[in-house]
LUMGUMI-664803 format. One record per residue: x, z, y of N, C-alpha, C in turn; residue in three letters. Coordinates in steps of 0.02 Angstrom, whole numbers, plus 50000, padded with zeros to 5 digits. Layout:
% LUMGUMI-664803
XZYXZYXZYala...
END
This chain:
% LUMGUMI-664803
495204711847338495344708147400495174712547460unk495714714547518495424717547572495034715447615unk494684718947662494134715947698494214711447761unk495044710047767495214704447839495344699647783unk495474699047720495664692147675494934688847674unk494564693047643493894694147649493604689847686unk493484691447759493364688147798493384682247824unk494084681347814494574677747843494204670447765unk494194671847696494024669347652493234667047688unk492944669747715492314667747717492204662147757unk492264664547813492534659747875492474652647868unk493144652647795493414646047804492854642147723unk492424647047702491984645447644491484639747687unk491154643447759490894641547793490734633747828unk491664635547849492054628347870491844624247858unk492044622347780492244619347733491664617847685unk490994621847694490424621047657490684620347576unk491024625447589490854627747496490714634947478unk490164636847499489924641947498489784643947390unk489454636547384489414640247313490034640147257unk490454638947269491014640447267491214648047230unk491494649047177491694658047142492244658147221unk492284665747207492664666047251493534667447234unk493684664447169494544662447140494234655047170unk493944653447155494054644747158494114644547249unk493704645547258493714647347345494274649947371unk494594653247344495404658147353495854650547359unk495774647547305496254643347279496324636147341unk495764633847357495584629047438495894635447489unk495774640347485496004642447566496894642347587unk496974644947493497844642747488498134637847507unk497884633647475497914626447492498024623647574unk497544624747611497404624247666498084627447689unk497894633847682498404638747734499144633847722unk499544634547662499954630647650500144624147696unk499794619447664499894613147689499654613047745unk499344617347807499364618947856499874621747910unk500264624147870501054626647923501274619147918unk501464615047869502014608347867501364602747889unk500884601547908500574595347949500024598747987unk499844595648044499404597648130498954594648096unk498764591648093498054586048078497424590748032unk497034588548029496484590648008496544584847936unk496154587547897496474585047804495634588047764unk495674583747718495204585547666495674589747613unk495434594947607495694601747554495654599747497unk494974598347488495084597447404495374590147401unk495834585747430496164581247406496804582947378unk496884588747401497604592647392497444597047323unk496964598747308496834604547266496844600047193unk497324604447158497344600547073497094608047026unk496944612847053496754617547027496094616046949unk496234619546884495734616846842496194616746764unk495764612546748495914614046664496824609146670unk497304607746640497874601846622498304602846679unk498134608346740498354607846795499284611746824unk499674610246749500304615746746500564619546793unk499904623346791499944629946832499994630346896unk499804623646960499834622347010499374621947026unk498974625147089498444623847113498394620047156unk498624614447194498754611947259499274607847265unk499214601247284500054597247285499834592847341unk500504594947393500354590247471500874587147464unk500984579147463501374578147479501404571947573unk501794574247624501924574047650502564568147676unk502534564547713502784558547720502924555347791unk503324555647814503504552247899502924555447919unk502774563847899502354568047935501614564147910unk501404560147885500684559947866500694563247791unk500004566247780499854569047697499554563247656unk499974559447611499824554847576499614556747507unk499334552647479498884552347404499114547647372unk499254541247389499364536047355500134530847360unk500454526347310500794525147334500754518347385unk500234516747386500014509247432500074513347521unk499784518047490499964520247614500814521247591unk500904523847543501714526647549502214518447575unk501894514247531502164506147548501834503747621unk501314506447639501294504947721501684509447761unk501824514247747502234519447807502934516047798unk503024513947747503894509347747503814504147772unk503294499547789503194493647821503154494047878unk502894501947926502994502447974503814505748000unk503864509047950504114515647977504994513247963unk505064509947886505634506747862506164511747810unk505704518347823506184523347801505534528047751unk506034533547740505434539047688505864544547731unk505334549347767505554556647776504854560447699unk505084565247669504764567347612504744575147603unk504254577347595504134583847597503534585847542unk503854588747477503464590047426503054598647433unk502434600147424502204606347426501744606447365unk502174613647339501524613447295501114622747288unk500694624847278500314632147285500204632747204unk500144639447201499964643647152499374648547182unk498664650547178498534656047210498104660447155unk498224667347181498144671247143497494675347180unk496924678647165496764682647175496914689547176unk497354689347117497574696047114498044699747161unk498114706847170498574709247229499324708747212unk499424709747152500174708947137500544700047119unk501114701847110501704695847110501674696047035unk501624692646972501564693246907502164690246917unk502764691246886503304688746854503164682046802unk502724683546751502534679346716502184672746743unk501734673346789501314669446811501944665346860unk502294666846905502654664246945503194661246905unk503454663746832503884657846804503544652146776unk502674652846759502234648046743502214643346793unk502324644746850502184641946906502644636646915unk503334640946900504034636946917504144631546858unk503694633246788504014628846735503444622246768unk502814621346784502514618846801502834613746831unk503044614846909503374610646938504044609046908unk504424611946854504894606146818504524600846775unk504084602646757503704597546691503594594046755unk503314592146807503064588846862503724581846877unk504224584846895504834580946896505184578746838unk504954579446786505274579646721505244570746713unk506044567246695505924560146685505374558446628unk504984563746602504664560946527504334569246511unk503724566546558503474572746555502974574046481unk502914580246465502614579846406502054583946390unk501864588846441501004591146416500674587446481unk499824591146471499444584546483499234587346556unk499034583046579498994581046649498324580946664unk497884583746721497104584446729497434575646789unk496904573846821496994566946837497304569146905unk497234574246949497284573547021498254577047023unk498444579146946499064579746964499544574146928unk499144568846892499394564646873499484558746928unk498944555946959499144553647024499504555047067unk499774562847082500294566147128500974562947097unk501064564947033501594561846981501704556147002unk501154550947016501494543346993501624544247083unk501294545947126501624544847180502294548447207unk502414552947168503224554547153503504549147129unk503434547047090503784542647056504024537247080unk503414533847140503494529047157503944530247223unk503974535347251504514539347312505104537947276unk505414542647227505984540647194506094533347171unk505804529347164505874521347146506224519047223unk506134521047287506224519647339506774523147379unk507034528447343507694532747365508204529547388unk508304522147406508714519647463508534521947541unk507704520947520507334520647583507484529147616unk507694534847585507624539547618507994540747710unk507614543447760507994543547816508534545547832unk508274551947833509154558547843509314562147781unk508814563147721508934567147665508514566647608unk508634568647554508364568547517507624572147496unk507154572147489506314577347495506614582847496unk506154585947524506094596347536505604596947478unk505794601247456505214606847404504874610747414unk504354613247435504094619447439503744622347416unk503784629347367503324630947313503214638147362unk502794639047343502134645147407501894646447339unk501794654247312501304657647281501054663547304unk500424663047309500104665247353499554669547330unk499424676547375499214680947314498894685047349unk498324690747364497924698247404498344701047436unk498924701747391499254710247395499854708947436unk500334711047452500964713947492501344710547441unk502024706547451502504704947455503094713147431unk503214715347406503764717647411504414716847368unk505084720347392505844716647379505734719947318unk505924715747248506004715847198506754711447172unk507004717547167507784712047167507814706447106unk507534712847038507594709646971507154700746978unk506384702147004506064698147009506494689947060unk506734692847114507034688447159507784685147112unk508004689547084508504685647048508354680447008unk507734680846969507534675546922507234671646965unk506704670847023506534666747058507344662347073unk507654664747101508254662747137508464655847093unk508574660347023508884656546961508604650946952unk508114650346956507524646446946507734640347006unk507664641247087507514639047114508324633847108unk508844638147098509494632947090509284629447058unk509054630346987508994625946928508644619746956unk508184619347006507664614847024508254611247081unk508674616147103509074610447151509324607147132unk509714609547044510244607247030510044598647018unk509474597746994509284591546974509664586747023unk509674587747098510004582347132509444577747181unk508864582847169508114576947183508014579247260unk508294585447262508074588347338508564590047393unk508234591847441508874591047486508934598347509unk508404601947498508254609447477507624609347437unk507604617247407506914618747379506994625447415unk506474627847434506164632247445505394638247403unk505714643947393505004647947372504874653547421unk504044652447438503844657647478503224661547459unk503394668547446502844673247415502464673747477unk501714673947445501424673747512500974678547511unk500874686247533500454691147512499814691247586unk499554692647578498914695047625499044693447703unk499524697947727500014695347788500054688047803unk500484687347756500844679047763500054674047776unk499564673847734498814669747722498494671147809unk498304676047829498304680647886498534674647926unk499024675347948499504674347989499624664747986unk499404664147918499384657647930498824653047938unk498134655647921497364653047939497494653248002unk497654660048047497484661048118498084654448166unk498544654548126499054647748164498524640648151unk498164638648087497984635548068497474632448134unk497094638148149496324637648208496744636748281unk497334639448274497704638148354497984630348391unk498054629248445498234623448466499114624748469unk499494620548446500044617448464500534622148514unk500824628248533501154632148569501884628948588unk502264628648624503064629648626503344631748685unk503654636148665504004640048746504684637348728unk505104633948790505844631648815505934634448879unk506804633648865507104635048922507144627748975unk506884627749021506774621449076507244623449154unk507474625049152507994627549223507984621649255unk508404616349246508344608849294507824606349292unk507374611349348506564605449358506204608249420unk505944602049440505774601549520504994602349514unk504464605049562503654607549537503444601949605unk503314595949560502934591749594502414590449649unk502484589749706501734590049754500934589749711unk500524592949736499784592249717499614585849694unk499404583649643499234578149642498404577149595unk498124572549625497214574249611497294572349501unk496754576749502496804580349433497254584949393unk497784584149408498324587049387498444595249410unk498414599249350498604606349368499274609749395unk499594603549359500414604849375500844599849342unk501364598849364501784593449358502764595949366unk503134593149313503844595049353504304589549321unk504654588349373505194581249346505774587349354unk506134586349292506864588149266507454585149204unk507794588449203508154586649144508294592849088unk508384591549030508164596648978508694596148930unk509334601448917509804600648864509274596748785unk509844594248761509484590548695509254594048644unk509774604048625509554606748590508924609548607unk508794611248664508164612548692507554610448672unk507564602848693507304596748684507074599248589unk507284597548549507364599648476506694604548477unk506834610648507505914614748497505444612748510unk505344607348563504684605848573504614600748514unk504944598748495504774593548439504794596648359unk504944602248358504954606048275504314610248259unk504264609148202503754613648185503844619348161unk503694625148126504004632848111504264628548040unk504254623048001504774624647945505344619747981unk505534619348026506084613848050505954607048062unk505414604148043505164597848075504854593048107unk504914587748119504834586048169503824585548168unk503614586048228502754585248237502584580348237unk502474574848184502064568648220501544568448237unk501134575748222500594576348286500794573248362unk501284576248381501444574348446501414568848487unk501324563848416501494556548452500744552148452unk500314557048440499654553148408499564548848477unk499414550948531499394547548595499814541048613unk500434540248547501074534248582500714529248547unk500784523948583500444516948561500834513148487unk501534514848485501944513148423502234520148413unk502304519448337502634522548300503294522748302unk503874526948282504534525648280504754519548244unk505134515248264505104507248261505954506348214unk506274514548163506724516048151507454512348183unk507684511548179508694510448219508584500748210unk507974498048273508204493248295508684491848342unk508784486748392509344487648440509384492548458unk508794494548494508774499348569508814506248524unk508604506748471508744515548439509454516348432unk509754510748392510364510948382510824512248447unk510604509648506511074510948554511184517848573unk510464520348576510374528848567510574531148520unk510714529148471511184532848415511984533848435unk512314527448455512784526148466513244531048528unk512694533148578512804535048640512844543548620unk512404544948575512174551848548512824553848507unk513304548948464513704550848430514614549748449unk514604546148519515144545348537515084550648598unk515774556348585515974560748633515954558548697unk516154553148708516424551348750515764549248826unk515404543848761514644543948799514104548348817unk514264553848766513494557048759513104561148833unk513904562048869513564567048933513244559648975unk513274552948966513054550949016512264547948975unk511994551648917511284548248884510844549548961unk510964555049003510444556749047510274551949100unk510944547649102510664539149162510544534949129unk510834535949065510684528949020509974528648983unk509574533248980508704532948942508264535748994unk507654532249001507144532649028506804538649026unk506944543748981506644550448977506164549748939unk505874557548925505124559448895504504562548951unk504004557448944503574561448967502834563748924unk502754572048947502284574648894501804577748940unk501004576248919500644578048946500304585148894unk500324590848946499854596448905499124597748955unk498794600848893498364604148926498294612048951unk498794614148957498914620748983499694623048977unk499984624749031500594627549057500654630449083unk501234635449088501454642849110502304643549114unk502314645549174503184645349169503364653749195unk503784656749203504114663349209504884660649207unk504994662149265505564660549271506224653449252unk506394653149213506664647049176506364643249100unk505774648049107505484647049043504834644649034unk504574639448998503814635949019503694636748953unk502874637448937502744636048893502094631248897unk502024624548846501354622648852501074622748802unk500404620148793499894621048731499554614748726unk499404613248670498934605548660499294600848705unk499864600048673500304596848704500534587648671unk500454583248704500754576348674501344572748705unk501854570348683502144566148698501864558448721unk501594557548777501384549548760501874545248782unk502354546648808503044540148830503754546048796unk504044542548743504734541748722504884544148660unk504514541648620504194541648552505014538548511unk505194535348525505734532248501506384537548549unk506344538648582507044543648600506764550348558unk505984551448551506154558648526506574556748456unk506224553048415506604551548352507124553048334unk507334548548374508504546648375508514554348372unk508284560348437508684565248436508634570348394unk508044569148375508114572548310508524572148249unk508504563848224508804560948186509664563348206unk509804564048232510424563848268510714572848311unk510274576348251510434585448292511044588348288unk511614585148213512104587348193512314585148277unk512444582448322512884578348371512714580948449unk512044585348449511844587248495511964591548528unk512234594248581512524596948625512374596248703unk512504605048731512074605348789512304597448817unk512964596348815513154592548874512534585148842unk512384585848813511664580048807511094582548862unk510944580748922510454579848945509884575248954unk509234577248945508684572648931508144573148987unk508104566049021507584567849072506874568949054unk506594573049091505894574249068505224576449098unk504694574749117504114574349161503744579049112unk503314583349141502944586149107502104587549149unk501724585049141501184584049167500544591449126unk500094594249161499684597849163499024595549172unk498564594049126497824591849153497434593749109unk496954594049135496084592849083496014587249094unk496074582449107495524575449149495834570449094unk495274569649063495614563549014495734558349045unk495344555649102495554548849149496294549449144unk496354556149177497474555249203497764555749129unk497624557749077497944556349033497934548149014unk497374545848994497444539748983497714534149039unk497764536149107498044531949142498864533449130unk499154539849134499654540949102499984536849046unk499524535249009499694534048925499734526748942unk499434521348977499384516348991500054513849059unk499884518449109500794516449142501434515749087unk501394524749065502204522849036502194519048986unk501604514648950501944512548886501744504148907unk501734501948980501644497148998502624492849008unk503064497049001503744494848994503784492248913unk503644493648880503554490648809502964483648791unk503194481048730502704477448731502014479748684unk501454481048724500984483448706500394480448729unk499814479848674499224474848711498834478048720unk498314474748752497644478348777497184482748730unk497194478348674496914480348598497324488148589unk497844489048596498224493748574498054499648638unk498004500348689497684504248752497144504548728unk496784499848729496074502948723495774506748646unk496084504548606495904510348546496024518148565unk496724519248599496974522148610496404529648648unk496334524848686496014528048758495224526448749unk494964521248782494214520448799493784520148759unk493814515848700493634517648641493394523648619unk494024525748583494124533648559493604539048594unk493684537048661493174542548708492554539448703unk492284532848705491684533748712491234535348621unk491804534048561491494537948512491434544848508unk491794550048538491934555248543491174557348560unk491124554548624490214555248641489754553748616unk489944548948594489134547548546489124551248473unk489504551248464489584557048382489324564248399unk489464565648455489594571948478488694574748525unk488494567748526487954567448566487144570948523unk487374569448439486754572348425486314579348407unk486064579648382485914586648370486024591148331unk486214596148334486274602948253486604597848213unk486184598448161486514595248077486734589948101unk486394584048129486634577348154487304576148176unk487514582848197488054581148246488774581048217unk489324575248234489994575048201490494576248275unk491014577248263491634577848320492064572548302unk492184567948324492844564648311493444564548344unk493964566448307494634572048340494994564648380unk495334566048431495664560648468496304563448477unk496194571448469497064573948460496984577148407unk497624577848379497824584948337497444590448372unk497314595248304496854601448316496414600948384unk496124596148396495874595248483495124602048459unk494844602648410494394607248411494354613348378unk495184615848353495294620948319495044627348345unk495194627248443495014635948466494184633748475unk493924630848471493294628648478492724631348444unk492424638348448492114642648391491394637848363unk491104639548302490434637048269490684629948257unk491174626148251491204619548232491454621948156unk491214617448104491334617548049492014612648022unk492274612547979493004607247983492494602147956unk492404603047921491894595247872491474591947901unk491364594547977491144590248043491644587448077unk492174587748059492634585048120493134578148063unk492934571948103493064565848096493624563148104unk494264562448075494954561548101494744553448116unk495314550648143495354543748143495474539448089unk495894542948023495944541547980495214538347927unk494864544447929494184547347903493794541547946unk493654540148014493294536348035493554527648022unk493984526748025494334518847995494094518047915unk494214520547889494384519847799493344519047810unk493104526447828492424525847813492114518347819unk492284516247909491684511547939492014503747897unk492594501947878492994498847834492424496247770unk492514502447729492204503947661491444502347694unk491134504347726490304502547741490014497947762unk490494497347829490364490847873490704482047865unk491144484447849491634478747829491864474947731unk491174480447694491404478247621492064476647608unk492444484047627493044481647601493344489647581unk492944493147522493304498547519493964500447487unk493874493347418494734495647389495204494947458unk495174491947515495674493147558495834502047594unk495224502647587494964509447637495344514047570unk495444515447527495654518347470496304518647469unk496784511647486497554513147468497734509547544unk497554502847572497844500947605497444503547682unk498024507047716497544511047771498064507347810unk498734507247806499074502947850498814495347882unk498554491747833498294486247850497614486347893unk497224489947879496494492147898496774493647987unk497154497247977497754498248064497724492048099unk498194487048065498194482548123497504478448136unk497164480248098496294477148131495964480848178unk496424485548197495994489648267495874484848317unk495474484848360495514480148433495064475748408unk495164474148352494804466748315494284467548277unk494434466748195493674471048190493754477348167unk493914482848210493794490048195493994492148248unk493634494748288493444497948376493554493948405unk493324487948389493094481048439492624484748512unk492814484348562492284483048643491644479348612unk491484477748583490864473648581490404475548550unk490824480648481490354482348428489894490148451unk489164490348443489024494948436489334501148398unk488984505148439489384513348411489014517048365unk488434514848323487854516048292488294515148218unk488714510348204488884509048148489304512648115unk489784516648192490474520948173490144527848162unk489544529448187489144534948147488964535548119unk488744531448083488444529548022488814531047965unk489414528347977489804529947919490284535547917unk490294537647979490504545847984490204550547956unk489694547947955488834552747943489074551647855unk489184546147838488664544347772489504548447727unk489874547947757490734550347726490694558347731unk490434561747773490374569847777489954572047723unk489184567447736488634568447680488944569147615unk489274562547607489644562947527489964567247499unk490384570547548491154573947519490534580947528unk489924583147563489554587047558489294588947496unk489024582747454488824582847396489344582647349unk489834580247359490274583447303490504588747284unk490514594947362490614600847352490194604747332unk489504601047325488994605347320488394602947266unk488494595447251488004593247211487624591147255unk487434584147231487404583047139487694580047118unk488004576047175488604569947163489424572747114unk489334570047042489874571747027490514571247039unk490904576547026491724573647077491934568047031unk491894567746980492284563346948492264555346970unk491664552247022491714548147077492134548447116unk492794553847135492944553447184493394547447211unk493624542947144494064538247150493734531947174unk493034530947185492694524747211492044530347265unk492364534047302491864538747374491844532747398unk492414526647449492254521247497491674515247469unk491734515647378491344510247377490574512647342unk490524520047352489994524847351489584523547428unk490124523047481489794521947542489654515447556unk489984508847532489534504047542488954504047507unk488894505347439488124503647412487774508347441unk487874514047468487374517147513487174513147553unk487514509047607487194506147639486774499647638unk487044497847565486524491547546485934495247504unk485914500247484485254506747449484674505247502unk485164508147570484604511547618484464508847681unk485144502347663484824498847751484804490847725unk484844488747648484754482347635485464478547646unk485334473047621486204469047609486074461247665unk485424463347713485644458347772485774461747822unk486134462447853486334468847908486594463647959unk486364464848022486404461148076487194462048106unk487344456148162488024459148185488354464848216unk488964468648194488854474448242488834473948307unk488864467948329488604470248415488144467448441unk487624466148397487064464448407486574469448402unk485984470048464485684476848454485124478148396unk485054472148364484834473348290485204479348247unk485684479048272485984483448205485944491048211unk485654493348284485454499248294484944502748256unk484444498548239483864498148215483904498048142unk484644494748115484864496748052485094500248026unk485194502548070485944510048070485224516448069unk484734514748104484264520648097484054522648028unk483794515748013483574517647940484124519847885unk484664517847883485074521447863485134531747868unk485204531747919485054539247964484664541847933unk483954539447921483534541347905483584544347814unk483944542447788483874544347731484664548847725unk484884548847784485664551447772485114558247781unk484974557947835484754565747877484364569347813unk483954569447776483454570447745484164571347643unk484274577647648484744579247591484454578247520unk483934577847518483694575347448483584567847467unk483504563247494483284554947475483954554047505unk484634558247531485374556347524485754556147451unk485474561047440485644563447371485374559547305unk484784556447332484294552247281484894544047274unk484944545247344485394535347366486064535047337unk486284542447365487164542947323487094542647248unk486504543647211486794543447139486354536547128unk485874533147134485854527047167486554523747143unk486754524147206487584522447208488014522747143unk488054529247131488584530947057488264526047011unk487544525747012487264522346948487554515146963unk487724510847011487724503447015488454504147005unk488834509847024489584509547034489734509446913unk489264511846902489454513246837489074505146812unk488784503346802488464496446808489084491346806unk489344494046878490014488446903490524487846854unk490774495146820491264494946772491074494446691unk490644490846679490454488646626490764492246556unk490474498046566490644504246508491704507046527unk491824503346573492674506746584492624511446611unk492974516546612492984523546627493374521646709unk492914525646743493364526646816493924526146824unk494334524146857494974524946869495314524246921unk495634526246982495904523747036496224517047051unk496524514547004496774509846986496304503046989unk495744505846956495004498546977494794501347016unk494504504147070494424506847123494824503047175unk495384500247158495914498647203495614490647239unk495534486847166495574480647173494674475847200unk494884470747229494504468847255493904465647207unk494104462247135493714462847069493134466947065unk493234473947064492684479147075492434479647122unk492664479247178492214479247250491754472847231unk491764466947221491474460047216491034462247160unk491094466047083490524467047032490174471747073unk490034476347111489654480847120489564477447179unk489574473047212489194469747277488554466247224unk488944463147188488284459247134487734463847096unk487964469247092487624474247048487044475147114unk487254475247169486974478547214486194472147244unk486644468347229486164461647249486454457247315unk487144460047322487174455147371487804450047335unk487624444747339487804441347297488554434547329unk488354435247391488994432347423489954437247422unk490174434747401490914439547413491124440147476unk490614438847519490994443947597490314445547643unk490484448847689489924450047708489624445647753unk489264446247808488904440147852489374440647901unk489454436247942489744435548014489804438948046unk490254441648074490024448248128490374445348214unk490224449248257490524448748316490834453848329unk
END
């Protein structure tokens, strides 16, 4: 291994706190990462992706990817259709090699792998984390009406020390290979990308960067001074144009971008459809520029030269539903499509969130839905952020918001995802939800999950007690083979170490509960003593049945291991 892989390997050992870690197995997470890091912005748990290990047909890593979120299961896959109505699908899977060369052999191991994977009747054996990838394939194809514009992408990445070089003989059999995988009819492309030293390089360092895109902007006016704002320009923006700020380097679309929009793409109700309609008739399309309200995107840093701007840490927060259509709709796009468009410049989170709250006040949107959004979000940001050294967590409010940010570790940084599912599973005794149903756990924001009322002691708590865990799994003593009941690992932690009468969360009793909790989080041996604690009542709960995701799911097991635990009512106490 050279000494920038090297490095570059260490770095992210660091990150990621898996220092004790060999360093193939460690190779094999950074692949991973790097990978499923070009196709999604968000910050992700690695080893959820990693199938690397004994049954594992020759794949180290399987992301699969979904209306732009990285899914595991097929219960979010059935909430993203409940929101979303459609399937966009993007299969990835890694091979990584320590070694410097391209093995011919190893890379058709690789390729037979992922046919046994798709195979209607697959037939050698399966380690568990690529058998769950399987059934959530499976359950994608059960739903192949639902697809949007095409059928899943493929992407097989093997990934390796050494240099890449043109090997015709070798590229012909890849090639052969890769038809054979199209021919099935399952994809809408497949793709293989050798990935030597360079390519890994090149893709950690994109990985740590914020969000870039340089366009051509010619029709745009540079707004008067306005307080907070660095810069500002109202124009209009051809549609193919339009198209880069919204792609990512493999061609698709960012739903990073939209983390800031209060709704999701709401797929071809009236009002999309009319934008479809306008987008695909000749006749209409030059006049989309009076007929839609525009996009406006707030960055945090911009630069223009001449006809050309570029910004960085950039969001869409108003026209979340026009970006869609035009994407959806690129075969049809043409300069004579003009798109109006505001582009705002700030640090000041105030003007962003007042931003985010004007334009999406033309829609119907509630208060509950702003304030998660915005006030909320910020005042956890601070208090997570507020404590000391080890104590201390980040909770991300944008995509990569702390990637250029040096000495932060990733396994400190709290997505929203990560913070819902956790305080869910701890606070709310309800982890089989926190496990598959994350869609539902959604619409309880405002209400009970980042309620105004509830103390902020509780959402650290279980930020805290969810880092601790996935800490000890990488490191001991907590065995992984828990990993299919971690949410209901974190409630009996909290009935271990803070008792099963726990005051309301917005009552200032529960500060005082949340300490003692703390208290045994902070302190890595009586954490470590409580988490297996935990495993022991969680094994208790399943009355000699072997783990399984599947009981993990259901509310049955959440209810035996509340009893195991001693709390003996099936819900929890009252809360405010």
């Amino acid at each position: 291994m050279d000494r920038v892989t090297k490095a570059y390997l260490d770095a992210f050992r660091t990150e990621q706190s898996i220092e004790k870690l060999s360093e193939s197995d460690a190779f094999e997470l950074f692949a991973d990462y790097c990978v499923i890091s070009d196709s999604y912005d968000d910050e992700f748990n690695v080893t959820d992706v990693h199938t690397g290990g004994g049954d594992d047909l020759g794949i180290d890593g399987i992301g699969v990817i979904i209306n732009g979120s990285l899914i595991s299961s097929g219960e979010d896959m059935e909430g993203l259709l409940k929101v979303n109505g459609s399937l966009d699908v993007t299969f990835c899977f890694i091979q990584a090699k320590t070694s410097s060369g391209f093995s011919g052999d190893q890379i058709m191991t690789f390729l037979d792998g992922v046919d046994e994977f798709f195979a209607e009747s697959a037939s050698l054996p399966m380690n568990d984390s690529v058998t769950l990838a399987r059934d959530l394939m499976q359950q994608i194809y059960d739903n192949s009406l639902r697809f949007r514009r095409a059928k899943p992408q493929c992407r097989l990445s093997y990934v390796t020390t050494g240099q890449w070089t043109s090997d015709q003989y070798l590229e012909a059999k890849i090639g052969k290979r890769v038809a054979q995988l199209k021919s099935t009819g399952l994809f809408s492309e497949v793709m293989f990308q050798p990935m030597g030293a360079d390519e890994v390089h090149a893709s950690y360092l994109r990985s740590k960067n914020s969000v870039t895109t340089e366009f051509s902007f010619p029709s745009k006016v540079l707004l008067p001074d306005i307080a907070g704002v660095t810069e500002s320009y109202l124009g209009v923006i051809s549609a193919p144009e339009f198209i880069k700020i919204l792609s990512d380097s493999a061609g698709n679309i960012r739903k990073s971008l939209f983390n800031d929009n209060v709704r999701d793409f709401q797929e071809y109700n009236s009002v999309n459809a009319d934008i479809q309609r306008t987008l695909t008739d000749e006749a209409a399309k030059g006049r989309f520029v009076v007929l839609n309200n525009g996009i406006t995107i707030v960055a945090r840093e911009l630069s223009t030269t001449r006809d050309k701007v570029a910004i960085t840490d950039y969001q869409i927060v108003n026209g979340c539903q026009t970006s869609h259509v035009l994407f959806d709709q690129q075969e049809h796009l043409t300069d004579q499509v003009q798109v109006p468009l505001k582009i705002v410049a700030t640090q000041d989170e105030e003007v962003v969130n007042s931003i985010i709250t004007a334009t999406n006040r033309q829609t119907q949107v509630t208060n509950e839905d702003l304030y998660a959004l915005g006030t909320f979000a910020k005042k956890l940001e601070g208090f997570l952020s507020s404590y000391n050294d080890d104590q201390r967590l980040y909770y991300e409010r944008r995509s990569k918001q702390y990637n250029a940010v040096s000495g932060i570790k990733k396994v400190r940084i709290i997505t929203k995802s990560q913070q819902i599912r956790s305080f869910a599973a701890m606070f709310l005794d309800e982890p089989h939800r926190s496990i598959s149903y994350y869609a539902d756990l959604q619409t309880q924001v405002g209400s009970r999950i980042f309620n105004d009322g509830h103390k902020l002691d509780p959402y650290y708590v279980s930020a805290y007690a969810h880092f601790k865990l996935e800490f000890l799994f990488r490191n001991g003593p907590v065995p992984v083979k828990y990993k299919p009941a971690r949410y209901h690992l974190l409630m009996a932690l909290r009935y271990i170490a803070g008792g099963s009468e726990m005051p309301a969360l917005g009552a200032n009793k529960i500060e005082k509960y949340c300490a003692n909790i703390c208290e045994v989080l902070w302190d890595n041996t009586r954490a470590a003593d409580a988490f297996m604690q935990a495993a022991d009542a969680v094994e208790q709960a399943l009355h000699g049945t072997p783990l399984a995701l599947d009981i993990a799911k259901t509310r049955t097991f959440t209810d035996s291991l509340k009893q195991k635990l001693g709390a003996h009512n099936s819900h929890p106490p009252a809360r405010s």
